[in-house]
C-alpha positions in Angstrom: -72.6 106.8 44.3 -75.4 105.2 41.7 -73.8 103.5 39.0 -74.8 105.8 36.1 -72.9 108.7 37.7 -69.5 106.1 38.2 -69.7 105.0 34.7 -69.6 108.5 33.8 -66.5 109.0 35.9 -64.6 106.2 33.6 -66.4 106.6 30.6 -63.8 108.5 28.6 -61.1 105.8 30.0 -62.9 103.0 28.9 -64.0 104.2 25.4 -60.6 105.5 24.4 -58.8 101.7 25.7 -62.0 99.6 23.2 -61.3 101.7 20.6 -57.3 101.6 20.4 -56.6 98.7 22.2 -59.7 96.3 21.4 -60.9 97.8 18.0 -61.1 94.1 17.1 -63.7 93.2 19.9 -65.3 96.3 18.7 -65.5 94.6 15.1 -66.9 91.1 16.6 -69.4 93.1 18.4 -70.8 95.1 15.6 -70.5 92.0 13.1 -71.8 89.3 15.2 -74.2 91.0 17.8 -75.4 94.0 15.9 -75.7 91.5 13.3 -73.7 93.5 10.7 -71.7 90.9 9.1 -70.5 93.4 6.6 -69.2 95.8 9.0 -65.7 97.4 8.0 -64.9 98.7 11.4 -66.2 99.7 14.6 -65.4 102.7 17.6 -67.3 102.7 20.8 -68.7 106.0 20.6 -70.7 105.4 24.4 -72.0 103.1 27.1 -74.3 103.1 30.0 -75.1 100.2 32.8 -77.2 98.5 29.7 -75.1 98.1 26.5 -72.4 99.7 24.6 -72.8 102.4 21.7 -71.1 101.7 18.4 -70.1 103.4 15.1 -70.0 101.2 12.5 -68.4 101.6 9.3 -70.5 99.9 6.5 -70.1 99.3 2.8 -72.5 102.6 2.4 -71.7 104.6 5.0 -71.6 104.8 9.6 -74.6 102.7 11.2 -75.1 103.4 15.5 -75.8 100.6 17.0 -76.6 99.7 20.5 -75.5 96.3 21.5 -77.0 95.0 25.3 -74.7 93.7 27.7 -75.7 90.4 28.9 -76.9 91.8 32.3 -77.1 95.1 33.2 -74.2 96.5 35.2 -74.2 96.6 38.8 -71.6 99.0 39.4 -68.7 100.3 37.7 -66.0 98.1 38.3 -68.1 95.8 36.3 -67.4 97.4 32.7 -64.5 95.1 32.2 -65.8 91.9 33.1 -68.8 92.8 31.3 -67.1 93.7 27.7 -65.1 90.5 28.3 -68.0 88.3 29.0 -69.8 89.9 25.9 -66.9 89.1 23.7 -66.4 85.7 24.6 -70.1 85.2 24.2 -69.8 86.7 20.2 -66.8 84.5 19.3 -69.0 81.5 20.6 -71.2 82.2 17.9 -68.9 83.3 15.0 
């Protein structure tokens, strides 16, 4: 199975977990990586092998924003070792 068609398998999983377990690395994301220091709040909205898809609440109103993993996925499994090393790679630069 090609990777695109797994990550569509888990991709409801995976967005609903960011967004009520994690909507803090959501935040960091959007604030550090988006480069949208003024972000209010973040949802992952979608993702593909490449980079996340976020909503991001602004002062004047929702921004999308795509943010790029650091390398593309290889296969599925990899969505949470990827979100983890993205995180850990914001916070280095808070």
């Amino acid at each position: 199975m090609k990777c695109n068609e797994s990550l569509n398998q888990i991709k409801t999983g995976v967005i609903e977990h960011m967004n009520v377990d994690h909507s803090d690395a959501n935040l960091i994301y959007a604030k550090v990586l988006a480069g949208l220091p003024d972000a209010l709040s973040a949802e992952m909205t979608d993702f593909d092998r490449h980079a996340i898809v976020l909503a991001v609440q602004m002062p004047g109103g929702v921004s999308e924003v795509r943010v790029d993993f650091l390398k593309p996925l290889a296969k599925a499994e990899d969505i949470r070792s990827a979100l983890i090393k993205l995180l850990k790679y914001a916070r280095e630069r808070l």
